[in-house]
N, C-alpha and C positions, 0 to 999 in steps of 0.2 A: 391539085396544086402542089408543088415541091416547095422542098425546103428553101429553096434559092428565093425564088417566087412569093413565095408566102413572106421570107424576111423583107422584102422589098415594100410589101404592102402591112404589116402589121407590126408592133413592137414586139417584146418580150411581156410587157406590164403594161395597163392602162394607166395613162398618166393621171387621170380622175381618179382611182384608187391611190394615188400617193399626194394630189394636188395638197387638200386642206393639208394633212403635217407638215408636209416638207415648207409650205409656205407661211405657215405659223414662224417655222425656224427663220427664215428669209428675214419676216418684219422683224423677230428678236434681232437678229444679227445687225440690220439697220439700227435698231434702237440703241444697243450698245455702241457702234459707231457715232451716233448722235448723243452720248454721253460723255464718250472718252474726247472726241470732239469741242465741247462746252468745258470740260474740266480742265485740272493744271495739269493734263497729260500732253497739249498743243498750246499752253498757254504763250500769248505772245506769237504763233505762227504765224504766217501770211496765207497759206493754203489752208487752215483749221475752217474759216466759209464753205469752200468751194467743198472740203470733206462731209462739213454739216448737210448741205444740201443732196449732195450724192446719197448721205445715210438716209436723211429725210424720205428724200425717192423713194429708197429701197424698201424704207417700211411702208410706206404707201404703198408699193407695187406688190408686196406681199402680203398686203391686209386684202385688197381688192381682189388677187387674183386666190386667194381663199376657196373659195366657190364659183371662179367662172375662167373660163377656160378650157377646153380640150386637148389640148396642145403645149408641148415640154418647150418648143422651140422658142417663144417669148420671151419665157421666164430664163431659160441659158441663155441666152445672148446679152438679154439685160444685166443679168449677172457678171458675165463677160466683162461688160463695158464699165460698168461700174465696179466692182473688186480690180479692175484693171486702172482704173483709176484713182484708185485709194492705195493702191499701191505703189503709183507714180507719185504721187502728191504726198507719199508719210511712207515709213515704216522700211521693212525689208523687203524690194520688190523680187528678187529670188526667187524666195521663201515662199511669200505669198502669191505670187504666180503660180510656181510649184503644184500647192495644194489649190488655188482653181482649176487649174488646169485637169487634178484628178478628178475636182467635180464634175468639170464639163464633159470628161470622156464618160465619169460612170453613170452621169444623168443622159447624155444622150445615148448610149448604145442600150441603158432599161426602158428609157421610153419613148423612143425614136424608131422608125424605122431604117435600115442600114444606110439609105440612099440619103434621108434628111441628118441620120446622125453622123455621117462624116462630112457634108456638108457644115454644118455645129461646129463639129470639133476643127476644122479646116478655118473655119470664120475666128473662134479663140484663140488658135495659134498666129491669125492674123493681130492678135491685141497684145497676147499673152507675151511671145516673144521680143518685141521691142520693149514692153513694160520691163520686160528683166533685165535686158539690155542698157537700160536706163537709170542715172543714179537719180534719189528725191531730186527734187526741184525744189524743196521748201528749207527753211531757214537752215544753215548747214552749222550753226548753234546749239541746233539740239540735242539735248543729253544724249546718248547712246543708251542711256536705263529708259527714258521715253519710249524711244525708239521699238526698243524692245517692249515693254508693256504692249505701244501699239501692236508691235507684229504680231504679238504669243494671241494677243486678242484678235485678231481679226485669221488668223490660221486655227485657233480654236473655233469662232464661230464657221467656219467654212467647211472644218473637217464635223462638225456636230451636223451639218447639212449635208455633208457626203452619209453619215451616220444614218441621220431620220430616210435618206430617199433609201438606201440597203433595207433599213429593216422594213419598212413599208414596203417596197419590193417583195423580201420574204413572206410578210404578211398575203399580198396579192397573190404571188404563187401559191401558196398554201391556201388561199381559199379558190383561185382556180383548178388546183389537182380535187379539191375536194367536191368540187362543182360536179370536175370531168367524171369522177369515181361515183357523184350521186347519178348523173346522166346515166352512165353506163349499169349502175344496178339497177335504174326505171326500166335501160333499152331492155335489159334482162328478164326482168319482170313482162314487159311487155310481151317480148315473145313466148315466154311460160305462158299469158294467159290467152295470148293469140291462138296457141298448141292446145290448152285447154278448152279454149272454146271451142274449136274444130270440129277437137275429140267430140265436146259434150252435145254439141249441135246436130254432131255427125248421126251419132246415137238418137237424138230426140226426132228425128226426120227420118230415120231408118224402121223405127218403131211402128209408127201411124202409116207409113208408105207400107213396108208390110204388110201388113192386115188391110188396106183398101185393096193389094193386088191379090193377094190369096182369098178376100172375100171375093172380089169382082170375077175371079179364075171361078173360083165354087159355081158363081151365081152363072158365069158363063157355059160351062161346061155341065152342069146338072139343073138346069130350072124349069124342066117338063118333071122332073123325080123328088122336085123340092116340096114342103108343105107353102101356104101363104105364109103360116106364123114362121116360117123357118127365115121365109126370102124380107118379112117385114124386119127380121131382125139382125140381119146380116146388112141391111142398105140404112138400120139405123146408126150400126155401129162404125157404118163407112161413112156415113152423113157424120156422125162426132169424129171420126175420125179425121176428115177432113177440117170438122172446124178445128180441130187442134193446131192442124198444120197450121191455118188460118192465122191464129194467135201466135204459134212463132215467128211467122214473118212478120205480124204487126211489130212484135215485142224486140224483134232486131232492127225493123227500121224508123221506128220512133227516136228513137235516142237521137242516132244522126240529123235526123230532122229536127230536132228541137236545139241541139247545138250549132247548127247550119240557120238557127231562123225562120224553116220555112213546117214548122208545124202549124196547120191551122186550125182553129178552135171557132167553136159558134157557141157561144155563150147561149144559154136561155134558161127561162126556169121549170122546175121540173119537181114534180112530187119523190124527193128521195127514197121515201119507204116503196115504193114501186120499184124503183130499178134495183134496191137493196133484194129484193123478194126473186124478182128477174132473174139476177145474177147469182144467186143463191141456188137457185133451184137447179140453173144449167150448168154451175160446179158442182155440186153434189148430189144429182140425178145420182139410184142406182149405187151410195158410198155405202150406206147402210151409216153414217155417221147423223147424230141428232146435231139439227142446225138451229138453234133459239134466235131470233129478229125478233129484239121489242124497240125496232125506231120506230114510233106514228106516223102516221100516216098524216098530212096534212103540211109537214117538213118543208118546204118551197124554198130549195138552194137556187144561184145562179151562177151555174156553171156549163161545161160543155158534156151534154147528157154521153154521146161517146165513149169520151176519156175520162169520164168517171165511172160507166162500167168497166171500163177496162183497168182503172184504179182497183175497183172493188174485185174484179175478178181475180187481177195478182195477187189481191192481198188473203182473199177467200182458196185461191190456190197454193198458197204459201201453208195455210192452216189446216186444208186435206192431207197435204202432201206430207209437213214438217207435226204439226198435231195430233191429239189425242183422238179420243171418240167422239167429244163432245166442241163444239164452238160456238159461241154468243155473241152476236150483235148488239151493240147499245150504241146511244145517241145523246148528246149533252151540247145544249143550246146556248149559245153563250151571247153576248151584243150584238156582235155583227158576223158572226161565225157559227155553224155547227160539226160536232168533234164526232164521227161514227169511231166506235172500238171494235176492233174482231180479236177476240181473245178465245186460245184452245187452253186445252188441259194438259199437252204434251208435255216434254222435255224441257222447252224452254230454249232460250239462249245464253250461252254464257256473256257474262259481263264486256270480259274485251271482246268480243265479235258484236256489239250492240251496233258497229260506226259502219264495220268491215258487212255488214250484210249489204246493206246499202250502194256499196261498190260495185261497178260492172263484172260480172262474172265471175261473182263472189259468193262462195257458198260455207256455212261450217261445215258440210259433210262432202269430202274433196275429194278427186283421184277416180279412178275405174272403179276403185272399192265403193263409191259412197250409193247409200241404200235408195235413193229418192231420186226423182229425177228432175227434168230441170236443167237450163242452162243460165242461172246465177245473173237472170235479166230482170224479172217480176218485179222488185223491193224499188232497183236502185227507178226502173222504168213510175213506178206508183210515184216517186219520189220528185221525180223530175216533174211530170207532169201536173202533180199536187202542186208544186210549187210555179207552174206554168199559170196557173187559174187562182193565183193570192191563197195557196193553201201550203200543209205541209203536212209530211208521217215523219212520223218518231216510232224509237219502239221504247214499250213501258215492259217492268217486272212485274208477275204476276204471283203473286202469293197463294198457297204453297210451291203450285211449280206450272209451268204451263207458260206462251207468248202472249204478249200484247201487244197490238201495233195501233196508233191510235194515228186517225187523217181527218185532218180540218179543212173546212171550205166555205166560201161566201153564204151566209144566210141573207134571205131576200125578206122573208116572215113565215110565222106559222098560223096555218088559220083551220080554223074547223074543219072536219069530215066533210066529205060531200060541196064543198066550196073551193074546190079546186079550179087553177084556173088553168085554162088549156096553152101548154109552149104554143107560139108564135111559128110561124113558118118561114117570118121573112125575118130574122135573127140573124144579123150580122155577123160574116166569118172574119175573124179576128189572127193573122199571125202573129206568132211570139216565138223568144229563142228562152231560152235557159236564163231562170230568176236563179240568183243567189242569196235570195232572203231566205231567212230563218221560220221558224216556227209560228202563226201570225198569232197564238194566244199566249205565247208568252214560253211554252213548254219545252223545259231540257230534251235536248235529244240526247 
């Protein structure tokens, strides 16, 4: 759209960003007309009524139009008609022609579009100019000091409403530049981490496609000259290898989906310490890292057994990749919730990146440089979906040094060993889009 174009359809200012002051000033300005009115400033008048009543309006029309309205064009024309009138009926019609007349131009070309604001200004000069044209009508007795009080008063309050609609203007522009400057450093951002992702995805896809091709080449080209244990272990490493891939594409197309709505869940209940032991075993096959699980057994959350492995898996992934040697499972039952913690011995996180993990394609160790791999989806994907199923992760500080991430979810009950009861089959698939609830036990993130 051009510039010609675009003036024709939008103003300069929202007139909603100036409505309430400018029409605060309005009812003042009535109000004072409706005092000087009433006092020995018209005493004896014959037109001091007809003034009262105009002022009357006018505070009414500026009290009301406060809060509602869209549109500059009401309130100029009203103004018009009545300052056009009080100028006819007292005072120095000139004068105060004069100074509406600036208001009308500077109110309609800030909040008008070109087409409605010279129409405006076209409809005032239809008022304005005969008003000036015109001497009072009213008692031709009165003082010239009246006179005057009038005028100075009623060209003060008009020029104090050319005043409030400017700075309110400035106001508006200065927080539309600031708007346009935040947009533009998000657009910026955006594309930084669009580039970043690319990069990092690029790299996490090129890794595991490697080694299926260079093993499947091996297996293809020497498998009469291979041992069994040779070929069992090249087709295990392309079996994980695949499921890698596997989980990146989950882990990129989950999000969309749960923002879009169309993530579906089947809730059921399910012994947690099993898929805890599950998903434990198939991240850390083979790390040589010590993994401690002390959730019990007997645990019966209800959730959707899936995407809680997949919770746990980000979260048990985050703790290989980012932690020490050592990780801990624990469990802590609360009312109506249970809290698992996966806590390592590593580095830890620093304090400000506690929010920043959490974010899409967010990582503290950033750039081609960074030692870990990963494309900065794990955290924010646990996150989302925690909060999909009434649950939530936070991360805790671990004392002396090391992370803690800790994920709540629906407890159903906990019952003895051996008294497990079997998930259902016909468990209802449930979609949902994106919770923005908090933490469901209460817990600072």
């Amino acid at each position: 759209m051009s510039t010609s174009e675009l003036a024709r359809v939008r103003a300069p200012v929202e007139y909603t960003d100036v409505r309430t002051r400018v029409n605060r000033v309005r009812a003042g300005f009535g109000a004072v007309i409706s005092v000087l009115a009433v006092s020995g400033i018209v005493e004896g008048v014959d037109p001091a009524p007809w003034i009262l009543v105009l002022a009357l309006y006018l505070t009414a029309d500026g009290l009301w139009r406060r809060t509602r309205g869209t549109s500059a064009v009401p309130m100029l024309l009203t103004d018009v008609v009545i300052v056009g009138a009080i100028a006819l009926l007292k005072g120095e019609p000139e004068l105060i022609a004069a100074v509406t007349f600036l208001y009308i131009i500077t109110g309609a070309l800030l909040l008008l579009p070109i087409p409605k604001a010279t129409a405006v200004i076209a409809a005032a000069l239809l008022v304005i100019v005969p008003v000036s044209l015109l001497s009072p009508i009213g008692n031709p007795q009165i003082p010239d000091a009246r006179k005057l009080v009038f005028s100075v008063a009623t060209v003060t309050m008009v020029s104090l409403i050319v005043a409030t609609l400017l700075y309110g203007a400035v106001q508006a522009l200065h927080a539309s530049t600031l708007r346009h400057q935040t947009a533009l450093a998000a657009e910026r951002r955006a594309v930084e981490l669009k580039d970043e992702f690319v990069s990092m995805v690029s790299h996490e896809f090129r890794t595991p496609l490697t080694s299926i091709a260079g093993f499947s080449e091996t297996l293809r080209s020497n498998w009469p000259d291979l041992d069994p244990e040779e070929i069992d272990e090249f087709l295990i490493i392309m079996r994980q290898e695949a499921h890698h891939l596997s989980n990146l594409v989950e882990d990129i197309l989950v999000i969309p989906r749960i923002e879009a709505g169309q993530l579906r869940l089947r809730p059921q209940e399910f012994d947690l310490a099993g898929e805890i032991a599950a998903t434990s075993q198939l991240v850390f096959a083979d790390t040589g890292k010590d993994v401690n699980a002390s959730v019990p057994g007997g645990v019966i959350v209800d959730a959707d057994r899936g995407r809680t492995g997949q919770i746990l898996r980000n979260l048990l992934d985050n703790a290989r990749k980012y932690g020490g040697d050592a990780v801990q499972i624990e469990g802590e039952a609360g009312t109506d919730i249970y809290t698992v913690t996966v806590s390592d011995n590593g580095p830890g996180i620093p304090e400000k990146d506690w929010e920043r993990v959490f974010e899409h394609f967010e990582q503290v160790d950033r750039g081609h440089g960074r030692e870990s791999e990963g494309v900065g989806l794990g955290l924010p994907i646990a996150r989302r979906l925690a909060r999909a199923m009434g649950g939530d992760i936070w991360y805790a500080s671990r004392f002396p040094t090391g992370a803690s991430f800790q994920f709540s979810m629906r407890l159903s009950r906990i019952i003895p060993d051996g008294a497990l009861a079997a998930p259902s089959d016909a468990d209802p698939e449930v979609v949902v889009a994106e919770s923005a609830q908090g933490p469901t036990d209460g817990s600072a993130t």
